[in-house]
VOGU-3710 file (C-alpha; in Angstrom, 3 decimals, decimal comma):
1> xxxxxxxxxx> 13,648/-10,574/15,540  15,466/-10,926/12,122  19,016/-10,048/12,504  20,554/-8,738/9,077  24,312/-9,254/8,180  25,080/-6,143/5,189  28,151/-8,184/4,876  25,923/-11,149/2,881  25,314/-11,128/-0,067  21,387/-11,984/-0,870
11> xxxxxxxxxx> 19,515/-13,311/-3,655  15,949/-13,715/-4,370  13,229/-14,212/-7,096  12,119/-10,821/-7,277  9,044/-11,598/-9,722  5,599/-13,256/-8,490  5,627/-17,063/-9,134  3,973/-18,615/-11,841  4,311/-19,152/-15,211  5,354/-15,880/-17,369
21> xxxxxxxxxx> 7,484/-14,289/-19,945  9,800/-13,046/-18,044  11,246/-13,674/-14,324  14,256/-12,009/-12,398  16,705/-13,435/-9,797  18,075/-10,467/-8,199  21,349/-10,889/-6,424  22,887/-7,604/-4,315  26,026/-7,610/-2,542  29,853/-7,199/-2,284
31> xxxxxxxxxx> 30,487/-10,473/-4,275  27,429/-10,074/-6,869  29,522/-10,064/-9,560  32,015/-12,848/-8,289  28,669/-14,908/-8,354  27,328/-14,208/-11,227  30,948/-14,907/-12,910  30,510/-18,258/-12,420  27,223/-18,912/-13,757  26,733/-17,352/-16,945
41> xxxxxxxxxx> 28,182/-17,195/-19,918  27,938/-14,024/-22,166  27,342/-13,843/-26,184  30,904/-11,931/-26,729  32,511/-14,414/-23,973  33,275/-11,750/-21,383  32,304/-11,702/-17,404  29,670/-9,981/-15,829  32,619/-8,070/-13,761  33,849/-6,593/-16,814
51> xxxxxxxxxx> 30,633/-5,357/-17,945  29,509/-1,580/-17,707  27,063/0,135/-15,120  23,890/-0,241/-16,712  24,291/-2,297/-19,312  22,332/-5,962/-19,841  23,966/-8,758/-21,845  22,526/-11,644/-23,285  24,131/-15,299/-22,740  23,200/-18,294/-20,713
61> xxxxxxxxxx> 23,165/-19,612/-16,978  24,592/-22,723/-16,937  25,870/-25,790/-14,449  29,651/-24,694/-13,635  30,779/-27,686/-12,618  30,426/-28,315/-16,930  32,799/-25,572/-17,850  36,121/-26,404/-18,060  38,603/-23,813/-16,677  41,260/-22,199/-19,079
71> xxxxxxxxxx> 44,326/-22,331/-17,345  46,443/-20,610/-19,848  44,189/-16,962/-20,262  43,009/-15,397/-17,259  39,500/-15,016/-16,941  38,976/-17,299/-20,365  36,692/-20,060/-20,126  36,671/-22,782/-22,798  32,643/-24,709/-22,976  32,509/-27,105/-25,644
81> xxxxxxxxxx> 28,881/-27,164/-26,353  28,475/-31,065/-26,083  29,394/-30,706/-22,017  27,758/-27,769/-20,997  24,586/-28,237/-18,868  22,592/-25,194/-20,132  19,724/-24,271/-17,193  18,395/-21,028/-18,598  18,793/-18,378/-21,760  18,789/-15,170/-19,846
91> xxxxxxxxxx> 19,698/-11,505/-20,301  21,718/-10,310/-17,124  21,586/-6,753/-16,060  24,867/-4,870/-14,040  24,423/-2,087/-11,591  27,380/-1,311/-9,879  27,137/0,496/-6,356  26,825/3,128/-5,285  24,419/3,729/-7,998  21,869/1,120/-7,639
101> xxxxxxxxxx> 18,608/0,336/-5,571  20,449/-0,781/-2,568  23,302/1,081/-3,187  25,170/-1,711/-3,516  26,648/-4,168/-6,674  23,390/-5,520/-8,021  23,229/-8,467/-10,686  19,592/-8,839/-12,031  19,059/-12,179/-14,058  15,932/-11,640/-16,385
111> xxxxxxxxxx> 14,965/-15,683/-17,351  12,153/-17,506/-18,563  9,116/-17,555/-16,349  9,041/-20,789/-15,318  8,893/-22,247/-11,854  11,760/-24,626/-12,597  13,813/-22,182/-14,468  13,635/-19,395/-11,977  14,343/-21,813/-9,040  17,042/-23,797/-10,771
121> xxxxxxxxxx> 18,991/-20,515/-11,190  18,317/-19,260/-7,189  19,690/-22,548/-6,119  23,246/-22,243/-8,490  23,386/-18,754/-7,107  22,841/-19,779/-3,346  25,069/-22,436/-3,846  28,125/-20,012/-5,130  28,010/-17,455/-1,783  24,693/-15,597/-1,359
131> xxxxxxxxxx> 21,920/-16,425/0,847  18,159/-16,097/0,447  17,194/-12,650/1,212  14,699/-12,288/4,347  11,499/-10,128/3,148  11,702/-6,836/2,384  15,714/-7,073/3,179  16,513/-5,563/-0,441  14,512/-2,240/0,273  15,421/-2,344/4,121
141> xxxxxxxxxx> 19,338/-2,523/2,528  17,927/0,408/0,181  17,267/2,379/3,711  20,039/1,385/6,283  22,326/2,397/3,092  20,650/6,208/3,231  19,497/5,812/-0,580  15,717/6,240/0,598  14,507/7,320/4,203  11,895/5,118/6,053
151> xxxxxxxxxx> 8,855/7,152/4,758  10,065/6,599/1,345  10,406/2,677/2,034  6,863/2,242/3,348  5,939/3,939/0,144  7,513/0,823/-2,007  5,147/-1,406/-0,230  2,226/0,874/-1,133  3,023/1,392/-4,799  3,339/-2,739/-4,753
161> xxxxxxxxxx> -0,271/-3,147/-3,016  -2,001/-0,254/-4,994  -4,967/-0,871/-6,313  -5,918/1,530/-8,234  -4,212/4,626/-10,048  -5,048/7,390/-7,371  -3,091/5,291/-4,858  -0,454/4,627/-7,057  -0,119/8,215/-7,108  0,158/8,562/-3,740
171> xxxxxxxxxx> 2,735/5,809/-3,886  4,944/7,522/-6,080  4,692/10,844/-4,663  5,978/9,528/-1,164  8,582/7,412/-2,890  9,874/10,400/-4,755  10,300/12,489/-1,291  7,184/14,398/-1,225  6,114/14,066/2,275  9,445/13,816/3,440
181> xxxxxxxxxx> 10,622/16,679/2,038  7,909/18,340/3,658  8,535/16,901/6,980  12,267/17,379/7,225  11,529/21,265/6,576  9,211/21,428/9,686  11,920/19,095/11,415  14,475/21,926/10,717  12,048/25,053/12,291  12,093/23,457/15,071
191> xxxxxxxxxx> 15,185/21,909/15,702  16,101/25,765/15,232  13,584/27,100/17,790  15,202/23,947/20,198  18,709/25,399/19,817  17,281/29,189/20,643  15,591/27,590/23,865  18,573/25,350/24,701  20,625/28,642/24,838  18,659/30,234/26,696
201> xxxxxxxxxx> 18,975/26,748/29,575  22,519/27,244/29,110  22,799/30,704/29,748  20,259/31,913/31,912  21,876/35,693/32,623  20,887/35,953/28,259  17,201/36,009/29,176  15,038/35,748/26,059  13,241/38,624/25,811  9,144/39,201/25,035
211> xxxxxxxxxx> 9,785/39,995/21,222  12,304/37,099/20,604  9,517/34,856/22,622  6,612/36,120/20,363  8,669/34,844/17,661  9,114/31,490/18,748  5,355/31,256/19,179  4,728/32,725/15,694  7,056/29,851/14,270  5,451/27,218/16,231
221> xxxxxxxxxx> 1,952/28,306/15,318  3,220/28,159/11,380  4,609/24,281/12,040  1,415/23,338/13,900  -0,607/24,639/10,762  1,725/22,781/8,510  1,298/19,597/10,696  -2,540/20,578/10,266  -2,729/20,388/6,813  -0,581/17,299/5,915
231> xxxxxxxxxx> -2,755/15,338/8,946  -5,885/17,138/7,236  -5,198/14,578/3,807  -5,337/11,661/6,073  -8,965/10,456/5,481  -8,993/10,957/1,828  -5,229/9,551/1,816  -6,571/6,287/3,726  -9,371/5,982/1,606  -7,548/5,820/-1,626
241> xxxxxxxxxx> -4,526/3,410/-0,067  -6,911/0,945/1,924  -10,221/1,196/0,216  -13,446/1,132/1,493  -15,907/-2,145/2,467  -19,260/-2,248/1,080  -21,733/-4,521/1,417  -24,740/-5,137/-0,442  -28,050/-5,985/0,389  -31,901/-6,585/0,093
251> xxxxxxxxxx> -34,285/-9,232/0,057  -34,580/-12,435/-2,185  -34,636/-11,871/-5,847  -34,083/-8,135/-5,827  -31,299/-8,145/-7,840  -28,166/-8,090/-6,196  -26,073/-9,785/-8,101  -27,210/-8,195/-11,346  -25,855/-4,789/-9,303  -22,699/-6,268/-8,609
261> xxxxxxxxxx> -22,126/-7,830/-11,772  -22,707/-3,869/-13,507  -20,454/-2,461/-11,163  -17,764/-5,072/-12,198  -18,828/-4,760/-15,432  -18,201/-8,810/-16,362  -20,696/-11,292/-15,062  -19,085/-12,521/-11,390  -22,761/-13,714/-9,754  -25,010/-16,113/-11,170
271> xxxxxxxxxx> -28,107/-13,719/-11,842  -31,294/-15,959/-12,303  -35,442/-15,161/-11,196  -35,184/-17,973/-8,505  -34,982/-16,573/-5,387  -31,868/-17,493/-3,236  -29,682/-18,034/-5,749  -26,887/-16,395/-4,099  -26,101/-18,637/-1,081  -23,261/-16,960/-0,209
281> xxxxxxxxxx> -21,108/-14,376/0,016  -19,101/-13,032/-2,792  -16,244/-10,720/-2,875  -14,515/-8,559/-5,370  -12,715/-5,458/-5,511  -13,493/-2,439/-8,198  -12,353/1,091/-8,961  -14,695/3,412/-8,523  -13,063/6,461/-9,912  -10,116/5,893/-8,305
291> xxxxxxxxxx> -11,463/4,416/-5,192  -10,571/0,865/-4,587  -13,737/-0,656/-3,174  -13,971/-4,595/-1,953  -17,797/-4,985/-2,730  -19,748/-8,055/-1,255  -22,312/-9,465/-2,359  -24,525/-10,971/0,332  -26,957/-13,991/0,329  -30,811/-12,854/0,330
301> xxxxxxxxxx> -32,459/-15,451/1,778  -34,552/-13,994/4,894  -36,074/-17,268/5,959  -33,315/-20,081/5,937  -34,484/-23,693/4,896  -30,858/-25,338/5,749  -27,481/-25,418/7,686  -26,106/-23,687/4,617  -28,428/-20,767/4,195  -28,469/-20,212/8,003
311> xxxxxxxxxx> -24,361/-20,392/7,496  -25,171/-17,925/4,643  -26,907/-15,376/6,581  -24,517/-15,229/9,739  -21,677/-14,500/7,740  -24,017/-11,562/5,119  -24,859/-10,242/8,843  -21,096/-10,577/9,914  -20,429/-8,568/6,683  -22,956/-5,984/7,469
321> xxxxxxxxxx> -22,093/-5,330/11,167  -18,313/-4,258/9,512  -18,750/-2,662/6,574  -18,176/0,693/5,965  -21,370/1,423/3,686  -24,173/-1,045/2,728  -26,024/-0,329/-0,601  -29,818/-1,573/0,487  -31,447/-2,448/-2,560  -35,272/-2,695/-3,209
331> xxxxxxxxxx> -37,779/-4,238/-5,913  -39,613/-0,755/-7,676  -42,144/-3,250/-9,175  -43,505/-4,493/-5,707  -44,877/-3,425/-2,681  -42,598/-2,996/0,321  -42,516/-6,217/2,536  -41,732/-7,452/6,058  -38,172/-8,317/4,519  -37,796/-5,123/3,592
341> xxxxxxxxxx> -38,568/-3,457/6,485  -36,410/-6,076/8,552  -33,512/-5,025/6,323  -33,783/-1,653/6,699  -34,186/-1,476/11,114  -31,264/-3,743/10,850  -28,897/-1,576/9,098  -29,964/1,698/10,452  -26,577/2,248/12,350  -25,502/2,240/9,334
351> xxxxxxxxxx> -24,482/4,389/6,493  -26,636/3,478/3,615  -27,361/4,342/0,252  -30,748/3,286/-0,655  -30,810/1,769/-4,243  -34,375/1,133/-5,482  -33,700/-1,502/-8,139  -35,563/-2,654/-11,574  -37,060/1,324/-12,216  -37,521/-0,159/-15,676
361> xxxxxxxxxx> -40,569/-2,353/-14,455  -43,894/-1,190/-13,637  -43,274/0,846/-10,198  -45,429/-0,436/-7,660  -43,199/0,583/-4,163  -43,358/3,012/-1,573  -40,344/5,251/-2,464  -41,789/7,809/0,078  -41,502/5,248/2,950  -37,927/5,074/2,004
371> xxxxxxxxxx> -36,804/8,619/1,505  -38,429/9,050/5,553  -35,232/6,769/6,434  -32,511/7,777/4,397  -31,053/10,795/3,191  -29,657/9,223/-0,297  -31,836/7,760/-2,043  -31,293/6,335/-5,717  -33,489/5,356/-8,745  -31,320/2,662/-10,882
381> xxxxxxxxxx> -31,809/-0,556/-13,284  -28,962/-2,671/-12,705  -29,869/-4,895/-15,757  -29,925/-1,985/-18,008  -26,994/0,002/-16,315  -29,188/2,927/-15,605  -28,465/5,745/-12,709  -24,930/3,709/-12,238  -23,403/6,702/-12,333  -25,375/8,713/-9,751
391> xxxxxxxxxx> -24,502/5,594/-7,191  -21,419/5,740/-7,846  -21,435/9,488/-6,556  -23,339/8,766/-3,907  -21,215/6,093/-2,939  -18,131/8,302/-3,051  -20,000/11,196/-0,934  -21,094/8,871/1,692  -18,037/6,906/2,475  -15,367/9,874/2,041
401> xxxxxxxxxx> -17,966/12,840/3,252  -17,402/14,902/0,346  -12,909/14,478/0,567  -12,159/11,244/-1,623  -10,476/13,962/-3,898  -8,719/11,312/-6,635  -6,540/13,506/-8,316  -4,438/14,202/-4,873  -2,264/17,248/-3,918  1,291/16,620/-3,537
411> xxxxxxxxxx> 1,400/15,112/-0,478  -1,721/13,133/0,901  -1,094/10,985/4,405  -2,051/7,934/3,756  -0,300/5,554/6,255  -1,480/4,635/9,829  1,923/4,942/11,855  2,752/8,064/10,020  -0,786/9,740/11,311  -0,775/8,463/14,185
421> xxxxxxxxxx> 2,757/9,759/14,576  2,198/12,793/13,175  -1,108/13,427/15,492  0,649/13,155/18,708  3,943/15,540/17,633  1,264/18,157/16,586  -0,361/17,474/19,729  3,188/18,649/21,482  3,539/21,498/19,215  0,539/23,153/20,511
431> xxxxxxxxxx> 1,334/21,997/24,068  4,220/23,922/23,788  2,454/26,992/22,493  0,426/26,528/25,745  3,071/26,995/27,920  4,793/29,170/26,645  1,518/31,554/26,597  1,027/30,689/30,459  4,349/31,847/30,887  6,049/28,411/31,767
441> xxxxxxxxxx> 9,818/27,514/32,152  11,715/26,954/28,861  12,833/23,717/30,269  9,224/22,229/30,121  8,735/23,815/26,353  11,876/22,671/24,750  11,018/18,929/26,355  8,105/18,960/24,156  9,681/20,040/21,337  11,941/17,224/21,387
451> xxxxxxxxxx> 9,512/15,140/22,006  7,598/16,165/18,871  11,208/15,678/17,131  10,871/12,392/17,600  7,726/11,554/16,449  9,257/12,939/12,876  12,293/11,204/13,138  10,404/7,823/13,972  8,508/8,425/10,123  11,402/9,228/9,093
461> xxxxxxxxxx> 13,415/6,738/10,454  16,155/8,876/11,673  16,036/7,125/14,551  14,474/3,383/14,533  14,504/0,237/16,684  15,058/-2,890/15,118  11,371/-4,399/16,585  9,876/-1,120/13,807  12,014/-2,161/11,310  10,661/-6,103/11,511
471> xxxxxxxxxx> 7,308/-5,109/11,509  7,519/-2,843/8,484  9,786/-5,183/6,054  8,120/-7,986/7,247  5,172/-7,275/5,250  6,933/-6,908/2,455  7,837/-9,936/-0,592  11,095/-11,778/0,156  11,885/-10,348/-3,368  11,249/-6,498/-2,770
//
């Protein structure tokens, strides 16, 4: 378990590593400033502690142990340009605290995007106070500060992983309070039914009476629908964060990697009339109208001659057994075959969107035998990009059954702890409504209602145990 210290002052690369045009050092902290004070030098001469809120300054990082100290005017320091050992020209950014991601004084460093450059200037600022930041320890700082609540971090890791725009959306809408907004109002009902039952414990001689009780159901049936609806945006809301896995298949030489290369739109497989040219797998992710799909492309060969083809065909069977749709392609210009038929008993468990390939040849197969096994069924020519368009739909249909809606509502669950969390409080909600129907002591109602509290507060993190708080920063970058 990572124990944090909000005392420390951390410092990381906050950009990914590699050669760019620009990376940042970020540096948050009580002595952020003190820090960067003695490691750059400013254009106009002053100190990153006398610089405004908000305001970025260009100037150089540089060795302090060249500068010679000014003894004579406070804060003046005199660098005769033949001593100074320059490491980096950089523009430096201030944000002073409260008002800054972590609510806290915040230097950001914006240098060259070098490997060498970027870690020559974390060491000089390690070396003057800070330590490395753990992962996700900026946003976590963000959170145990009360500038964001727990829902809203999770949502900084899911705008950082998006894939494509529709679950950016949903990134930004949880980031910006959405969901919790929404939450913290059902939180409030019925923390207010819980104090109308808790004075009713208190004070038994007050009995509620039948008209103040058919209230309290009527405003625990309205947060069980609300609960509803937010948990009803869950499958569509997992479908745009996570994606769906989709595997394609068929028989030798059908054209499989011609189908995959015109989904991508850019030429990924080597597409050639021999049969067996794919020998493995091959993976890529595309955006299917907003749907982030990781699309494999599977080896055909039916027969293996090798170690490596058999090696080939465990792991396109692996691939099958787990995906979430395969895309069983066919020849139009020939005759259906053993392989074919093979293919399709072994992925009959399976959903499956029947892709009859090459419709610009002479048509020579069996579509009828097809359409007898499965209910979408679609004409295309991957060479010539024909019918994409109607896969793609039935692609979408299939895997979201008609609720992969890409231009989401305002709030659209999309992360596992929160449903999951969200599931079992609406599970006490209605529990409650149960007993209090059967006529059962307030004692066992308001239980569950404080129960169902603290599934919210858990999303929320209102209330949190340090093991939740590792596992969810821990996925995060060590600069994030």
């Amino acid at each position: 378990m990572v124990k944090y210290n909000l005392n420390d002052t951390i410092a990381a690369i906050a950009t990914a590593i590699g050669e760019s045009g620009i990376g940042i050092v970020r540096i948050s902290g009580k002595d952020a400033f003190n820090i960067a004070d003695k490691i750059f030098i400013s254009k106009d001469k002053k100190k990153p502690s006398d610089f405004k809120t908000y305001t970025t300054h260009y100037g150089f990082i540089v060795d302090p142990r060249s500068l010679i100290l000014d003894s004579g005017k406070k804060s003046s320091i005199q660098h005769p340009a033949s001593s100074i050992q320059y490491i980096d020209e950089v523009i430096l950014t201030v944000m002073r605290a409260p008002k800054s991601f972590t609510k806290e004084d915040v230097v950001e460093i914006n240098c060259h995007g070098g490997i060498v450059a970027l870690r020559t200037v974390l060491e000089l600022v390690l070396e003057k106070g800070a330590r490395l930041a753990e992962p996700g320890e900026f946003t976590k700082r963000a959170f145990l500060n009360g500038r964001i609540d727990l829902a809203q971090a999770e949502a900084v890791l899911d705008i950082i992983r998006a894939k494509t725009d529709a679950a950016l959306k949903i990134g930004m809408q949880q980031l910006k309070g959405a969901l919790s907004t929404q939450l913290n109002k059902i939180r409030k009902e019925l923390l207010d039914i819980l104090v109308v039952l808790e004075a009713n414990i208190d004070f038994p001689e007050e009995e509620i009476g039948a008209a103040d009780l058919k209230k309290v159901m009527n405003r625990l049936n309205n947060a069980d629908k609300e609960l509803r609806q937010i948990l009803d945006s869950s499958q569509r809301g997992k479908i745009l964060r996570e994606g769906v896995n989709i595997v394609i298949c068929g028989k030798p030489n059908v054209g499989k990697s011609s189908l995959l290369n015109t989904l991508l739109k850019t030429e990924r497989s080597i597409v050639s009339r021999i049969p067996g040219t794919t020998r493995d797998t091959i993976e890529e992710i595309i955006d299917i109208k907003g749907v982030p799909i990781k699309i494999v492309d599977t080896a055909g060969i039916i027969e293996p001659k090798d170690l490596v083809e058999r090696k080939a065909i465990q792991r396109a069977r692996k691939y099958i057994a787990s995906a979430d749709l395969v895309i069983l392609l066919f020849d139009a210009s020939k005759k259906l075959s053993k392989e074919d038929n093979l293919l399709m008993r072994r992925v009959k468990n399976k959903p499956v969107v029947a892709a009859i390939n090459k419709i610009d040849l002479r048509q020579r197969i069996e579509k009828a035998k097809i359409k007898e096994r499965f209910l979408r069924v679609i004409d295309i020519s991957a060479k010539k990009a024909q019918n994409i368009n109607c896969l793609e739909e039935a692609i979408l249909d299939l895997v979201s059954r008609g609720k992969a809606d890409t231009q989401p509502e305002s709030i659209l669950l999309s992360n596992a702890r929160h449903i999951e969390a969200l599931k079992e409080a609406q599970k006490l909600i209605v529990q409650a409504v149960g007993l209090l129907d059967n006529g059962m002591s307030i004692e066992f109602i308001a239980q569950d209602l404080k129960d169902a509290l603290s599934n919210l507060d858990n999303i929320l993190g209102k209330t949190f145990s340090e093991d939740l708080l590792d596992n969810i920063f821990n996925q995060f970058c060590i600069g994030k």
